[in-house]
MIBA-658453 format. One line per field, with one value per residue (C-alpha): residue number from 1; x, y, z. Coordinates in nm, 4 decimals, padded with zeros to 6 digits, always signed. Layout:
# residues N
n NUM,...
u X,...
v Y,...
w Z,...
This chain:
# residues 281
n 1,2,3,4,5,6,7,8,9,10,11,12,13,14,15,16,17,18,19,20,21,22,23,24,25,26,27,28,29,30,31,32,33,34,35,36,37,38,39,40,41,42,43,44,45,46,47,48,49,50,51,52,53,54,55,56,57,58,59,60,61,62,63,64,65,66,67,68,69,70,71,72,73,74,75,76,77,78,79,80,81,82,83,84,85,86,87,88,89,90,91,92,93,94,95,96,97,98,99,100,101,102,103,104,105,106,107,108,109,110,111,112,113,114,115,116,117,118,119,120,121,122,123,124,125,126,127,128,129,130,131,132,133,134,135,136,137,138,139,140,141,142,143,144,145,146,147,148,149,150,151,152,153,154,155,156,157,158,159,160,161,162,163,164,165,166,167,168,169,170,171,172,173,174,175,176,177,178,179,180,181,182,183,184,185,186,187,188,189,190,191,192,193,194,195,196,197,198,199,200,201,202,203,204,205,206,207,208,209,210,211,212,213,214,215,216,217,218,219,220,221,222,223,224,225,226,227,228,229,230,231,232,233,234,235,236,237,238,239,240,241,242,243,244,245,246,247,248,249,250,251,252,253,254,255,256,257,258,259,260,261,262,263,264,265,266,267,268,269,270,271,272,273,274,275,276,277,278,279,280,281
u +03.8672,+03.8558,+03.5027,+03.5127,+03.3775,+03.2560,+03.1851,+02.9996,+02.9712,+02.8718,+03.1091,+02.9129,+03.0049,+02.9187,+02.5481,+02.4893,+02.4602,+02.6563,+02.9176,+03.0919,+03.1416,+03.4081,+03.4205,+03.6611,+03.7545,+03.8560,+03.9605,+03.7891,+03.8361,+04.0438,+03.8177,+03.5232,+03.7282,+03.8155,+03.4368,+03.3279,+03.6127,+03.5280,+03.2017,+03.2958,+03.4337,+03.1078,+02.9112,+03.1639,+03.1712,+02.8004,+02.8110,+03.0359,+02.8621,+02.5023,+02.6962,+02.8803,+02.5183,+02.3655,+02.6188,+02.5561,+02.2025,+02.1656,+02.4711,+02.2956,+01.9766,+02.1706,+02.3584,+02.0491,+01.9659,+02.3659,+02.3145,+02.0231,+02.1659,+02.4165,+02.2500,+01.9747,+02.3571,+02.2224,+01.8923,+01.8068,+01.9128,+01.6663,+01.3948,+01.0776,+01.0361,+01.3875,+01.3550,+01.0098,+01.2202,+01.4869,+01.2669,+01.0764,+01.4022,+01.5266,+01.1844,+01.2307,+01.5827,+01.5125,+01.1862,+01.4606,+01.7139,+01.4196,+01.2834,+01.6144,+01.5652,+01.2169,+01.4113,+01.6815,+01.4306,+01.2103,+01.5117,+01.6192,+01.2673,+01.2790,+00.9730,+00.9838,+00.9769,+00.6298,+00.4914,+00.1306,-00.0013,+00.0924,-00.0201,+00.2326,+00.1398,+00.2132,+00.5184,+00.6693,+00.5768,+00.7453,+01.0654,+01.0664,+01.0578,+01.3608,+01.6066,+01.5582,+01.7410,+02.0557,+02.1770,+02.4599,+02.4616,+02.6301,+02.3803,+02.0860,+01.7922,+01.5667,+01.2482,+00.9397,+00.6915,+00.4026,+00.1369,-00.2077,-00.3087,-00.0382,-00.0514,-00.3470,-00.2380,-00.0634,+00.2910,+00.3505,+00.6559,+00.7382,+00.8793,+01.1805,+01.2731,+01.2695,+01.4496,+01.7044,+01.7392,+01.7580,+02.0030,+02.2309,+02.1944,+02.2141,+02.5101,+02.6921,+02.5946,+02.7155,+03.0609,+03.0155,+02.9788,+03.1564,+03.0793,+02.8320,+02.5837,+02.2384,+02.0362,+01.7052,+01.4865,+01.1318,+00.8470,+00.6718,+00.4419,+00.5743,+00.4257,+00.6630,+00.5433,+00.6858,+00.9541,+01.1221,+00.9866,+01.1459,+01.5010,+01.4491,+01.3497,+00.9829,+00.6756,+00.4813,+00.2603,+00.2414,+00.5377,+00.5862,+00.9600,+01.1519,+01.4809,+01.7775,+02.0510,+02.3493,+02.6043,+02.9161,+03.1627,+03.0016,+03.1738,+03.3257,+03.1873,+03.4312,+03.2574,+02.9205,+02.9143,+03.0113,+02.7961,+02.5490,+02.8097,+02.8839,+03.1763,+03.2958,+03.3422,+03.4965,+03.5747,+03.9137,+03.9471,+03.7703,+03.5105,+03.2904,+03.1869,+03.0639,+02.7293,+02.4743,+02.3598,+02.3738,+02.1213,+01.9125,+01.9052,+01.7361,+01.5391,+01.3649,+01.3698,+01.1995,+00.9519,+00.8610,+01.1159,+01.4289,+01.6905,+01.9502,+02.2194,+02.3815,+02.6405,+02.9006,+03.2179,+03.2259,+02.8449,+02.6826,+02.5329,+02.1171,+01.9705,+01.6352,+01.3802,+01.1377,+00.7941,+00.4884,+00.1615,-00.0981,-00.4483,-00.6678,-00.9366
v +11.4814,+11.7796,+12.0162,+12.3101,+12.6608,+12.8555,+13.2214,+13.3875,+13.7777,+13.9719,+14.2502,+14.5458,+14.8047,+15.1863,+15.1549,+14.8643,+14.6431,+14.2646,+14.2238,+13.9562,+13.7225,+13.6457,+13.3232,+13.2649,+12.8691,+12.7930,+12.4284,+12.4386,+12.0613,+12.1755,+12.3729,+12.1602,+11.8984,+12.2108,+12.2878,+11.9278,+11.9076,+12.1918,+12.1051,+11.7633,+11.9370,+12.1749,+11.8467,+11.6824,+11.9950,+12.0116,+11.6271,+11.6957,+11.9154,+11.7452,+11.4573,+11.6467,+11.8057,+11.4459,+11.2910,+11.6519,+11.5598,+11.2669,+11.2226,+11.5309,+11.2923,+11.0236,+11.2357,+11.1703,+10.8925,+10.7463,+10.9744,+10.7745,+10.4174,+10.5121,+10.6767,+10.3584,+10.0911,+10.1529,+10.1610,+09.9606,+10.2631,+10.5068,+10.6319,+10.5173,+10.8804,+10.9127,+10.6218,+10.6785,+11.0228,+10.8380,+10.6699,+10.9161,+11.1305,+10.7970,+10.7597,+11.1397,+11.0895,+10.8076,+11.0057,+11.3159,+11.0325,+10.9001,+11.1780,+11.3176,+11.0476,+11.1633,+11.5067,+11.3419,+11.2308,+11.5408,+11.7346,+11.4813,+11.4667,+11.8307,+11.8935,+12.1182,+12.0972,+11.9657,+12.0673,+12.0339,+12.3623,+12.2288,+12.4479,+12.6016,+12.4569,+12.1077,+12.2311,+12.3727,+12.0808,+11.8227,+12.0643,+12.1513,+11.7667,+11.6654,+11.9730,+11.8573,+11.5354,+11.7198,+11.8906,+11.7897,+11.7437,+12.0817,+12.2720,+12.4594,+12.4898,+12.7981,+12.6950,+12.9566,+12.8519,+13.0720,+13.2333,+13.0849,+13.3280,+13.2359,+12.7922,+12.7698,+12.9765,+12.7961,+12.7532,+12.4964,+12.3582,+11.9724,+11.9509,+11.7229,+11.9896,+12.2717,+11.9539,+11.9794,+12.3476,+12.3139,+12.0551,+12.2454,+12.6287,+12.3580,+12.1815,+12.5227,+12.6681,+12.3910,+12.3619,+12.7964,+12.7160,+12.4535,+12.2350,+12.4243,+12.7085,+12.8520,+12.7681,+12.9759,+12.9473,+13.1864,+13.1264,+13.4885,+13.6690,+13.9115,+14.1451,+14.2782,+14.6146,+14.6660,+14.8581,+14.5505,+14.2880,+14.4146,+14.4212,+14.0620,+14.0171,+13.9179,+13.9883,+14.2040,+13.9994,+13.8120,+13.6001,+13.3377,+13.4292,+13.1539,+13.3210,+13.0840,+13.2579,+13.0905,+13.2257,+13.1094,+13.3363,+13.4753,+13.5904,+13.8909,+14.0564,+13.9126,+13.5448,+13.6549,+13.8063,+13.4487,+13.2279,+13.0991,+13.0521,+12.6894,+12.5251,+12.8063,+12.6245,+12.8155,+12.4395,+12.2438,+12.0621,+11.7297,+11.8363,+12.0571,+12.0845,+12.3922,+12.3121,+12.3397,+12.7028,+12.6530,+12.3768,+12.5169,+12.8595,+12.6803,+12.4796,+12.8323,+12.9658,+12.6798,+12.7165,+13.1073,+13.2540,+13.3740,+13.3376,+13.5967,+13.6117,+13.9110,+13.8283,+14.0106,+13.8352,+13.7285,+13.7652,+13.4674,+13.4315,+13.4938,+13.3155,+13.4360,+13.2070,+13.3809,+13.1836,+13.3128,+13.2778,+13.1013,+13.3285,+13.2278,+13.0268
w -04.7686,-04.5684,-04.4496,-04.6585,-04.5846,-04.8365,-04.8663,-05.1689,-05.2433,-05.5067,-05.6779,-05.7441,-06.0480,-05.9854,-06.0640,-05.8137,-06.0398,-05.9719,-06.2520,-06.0677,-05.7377,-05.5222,-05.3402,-05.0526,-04.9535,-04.5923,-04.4772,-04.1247,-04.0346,-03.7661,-03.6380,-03.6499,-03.4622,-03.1975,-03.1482,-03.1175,-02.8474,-02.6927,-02.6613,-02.5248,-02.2375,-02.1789,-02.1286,-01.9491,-01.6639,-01.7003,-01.5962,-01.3315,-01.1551,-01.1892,-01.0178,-00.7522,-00.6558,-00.6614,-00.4501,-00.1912,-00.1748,-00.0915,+00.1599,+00.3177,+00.3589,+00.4610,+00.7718,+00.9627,+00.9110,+01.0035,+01.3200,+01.4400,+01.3562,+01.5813,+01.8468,+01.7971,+01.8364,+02.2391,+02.1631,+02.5202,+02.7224,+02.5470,+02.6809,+02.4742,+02.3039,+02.2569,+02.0249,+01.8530,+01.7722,+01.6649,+01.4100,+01.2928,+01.2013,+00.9935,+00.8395,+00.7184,+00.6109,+00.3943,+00.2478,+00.1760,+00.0015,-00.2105,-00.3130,-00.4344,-00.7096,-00.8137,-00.8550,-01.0865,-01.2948,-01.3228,-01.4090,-01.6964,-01.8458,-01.8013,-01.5677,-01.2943,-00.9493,-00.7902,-00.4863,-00.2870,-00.0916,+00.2279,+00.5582,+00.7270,+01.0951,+00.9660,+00.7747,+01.0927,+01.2618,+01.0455,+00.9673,+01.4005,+01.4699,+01.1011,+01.2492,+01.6281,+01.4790,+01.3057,+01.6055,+01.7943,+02.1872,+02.2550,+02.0055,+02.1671,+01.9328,+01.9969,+01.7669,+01.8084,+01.6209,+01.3558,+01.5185,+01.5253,+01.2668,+00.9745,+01.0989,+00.8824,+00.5875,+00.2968,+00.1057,-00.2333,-00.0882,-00.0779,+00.2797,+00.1871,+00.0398,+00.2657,+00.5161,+00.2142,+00.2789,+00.6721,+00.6954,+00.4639,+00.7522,+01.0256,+00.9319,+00.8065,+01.1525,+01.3455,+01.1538,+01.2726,+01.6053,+01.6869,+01.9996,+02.1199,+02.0402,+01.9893,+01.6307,+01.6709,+01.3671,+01.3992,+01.1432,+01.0617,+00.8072,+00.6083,+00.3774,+00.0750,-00.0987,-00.4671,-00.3474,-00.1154,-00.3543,-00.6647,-00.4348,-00.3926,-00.7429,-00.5951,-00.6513,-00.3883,-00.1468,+00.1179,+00.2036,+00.5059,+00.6384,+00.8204,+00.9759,+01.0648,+01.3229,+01.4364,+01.7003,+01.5003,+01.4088,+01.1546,+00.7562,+00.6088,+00.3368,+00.0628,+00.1953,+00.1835,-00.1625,-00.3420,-00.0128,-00.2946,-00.5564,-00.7158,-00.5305,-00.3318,+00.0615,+00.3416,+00.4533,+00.4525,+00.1730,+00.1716,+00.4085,+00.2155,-00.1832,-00.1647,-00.3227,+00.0109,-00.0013,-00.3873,-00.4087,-00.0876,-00.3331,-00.6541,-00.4054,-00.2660,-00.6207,-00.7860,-00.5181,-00.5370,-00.2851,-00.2300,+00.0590,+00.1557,+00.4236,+00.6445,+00.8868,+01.1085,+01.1919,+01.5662,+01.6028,+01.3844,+01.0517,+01.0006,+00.6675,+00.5567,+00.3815,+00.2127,+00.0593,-00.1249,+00.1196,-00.1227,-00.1186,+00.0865,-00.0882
């Protein structure tokens, strides 16, 4: 036995008119079995990489959570607010690891994304208190936070996630800076007209703009043209998957936004988060 491809067409005379057919006979087992095996592979990739993002996410949500269990090993020589932050930045990173799992499955059943219009006062708030965790001794973080008049206004964010996106700039610009350093993250309106918007392939409105500078040492242009590529790490290897700025990229794009990056080697990196302002009701 053998699969068979047939083809079938008619033999015309000079007044278009079918006088005959020719039929052509190809044994394409071989190629069937190619295709199915080349297929094989496709989902096999396409399983690789859903795991390799899985296993990014959650050890990302997990990072501080081991930092506080070990700053917490001498918990008797904290100061009381040193530990109730302790606990509140483990509280967050387990929220962060178990929502990753709500996300597995909403991608599975094929849902999108959900998110609650969350105000943007509270959002800086919880983010401020989640990043404040991350950074190491040596790392200085300048935080300014939105101005009375955009706190109240509203994004449809899930906060885990925009932690998700954090940690990944944080722990980039650390690696950047090394063993010390200044992280300064400002919260600010912007408003995009069509011209701007369409660069960012946006829509033209208001947008809340969250701008992440690091004094590393900064990338070349060659870097920063492949930054939100899949598996592309400036790291060693073993110490980076190059999935972060990936993930944190669909994250902002499932939610409405975008996020770019300039950078100039020597002087730091800046990262630019860019979310729609919901209309005021």
């Amino acid at each position: 036995p053998f699969l068979n491809h047939l083809y079938i067409a008619p033999v015309l005379n000079g007044a278009g008119r079918t006088v005959a057919f020719i039929g052509i006979q190809s044994d394409i087992s071989r190629l069937r079995q190619r295709l199915i095996h080349e297929q094989q592979v496709e989902h096999l990739v396409a399983l690789g990489r859903s795991v390799s993002r899985i296993s990014h996410e959650i050890k990302n949500a997990l990072q501080p959570v081991r930092l506080m269990a070990e700053t917490l090993t001498n918990w008797r020589e904290l100061a009381e607010a040193d530990r109730g932050r302790c606990l509140d930045v483990l509280a967050q990173g387990v929220m962060v690891a178990l929502g990753v799992t709500d996300d597995i499955l909403n991608t599975v059943r094929q849902g999108g994304p959900e998110g609650d219009p969350i105000r943007i006062g509270d959002l800086a708030g919880q983010c401020g208190s989640f990043l404040s965790g991350l950074l190491h001794a040596g790392i200085h973080l300048d935080w300014a936070d939105p101005v009375p008049a955009l706190a109240p206004r509203t994004v449809t964010i899930r906060p885990r996630h925009l932690f998700q996106v954090l940690s990944n700039l944080a722990a980039n610009a650390m690696d950047a800076m090394g063993g010390d350093g200044t992280l300064s993250v400002r919260w600010e309106a912007e408003s995009l007209a069509v011209g701007p918007a369409t660069d960012l392939s946006l829509v033209p409105g208001p947008y809340l703009r969250i701008d992440v500078t690091d004094t590393g040492t900064g990338m070349d242009a060659i870097t920063l043209s492949r930054l939100f590529d899949s598996f592309i790490t400036t790291k060693p290897r073993g110490e980076g998957t190059g999935l972060g700025l990936m993930i944190s990229r669909a994250i902002i794009r499932e939610a409405g936004g975008t996020i770019t990056a300039s950078s100039t080697p020597g002087q730091g990196s800046l990262f630019t988060i860019r979310l729609p302002i919901n209309p005021c009701i």
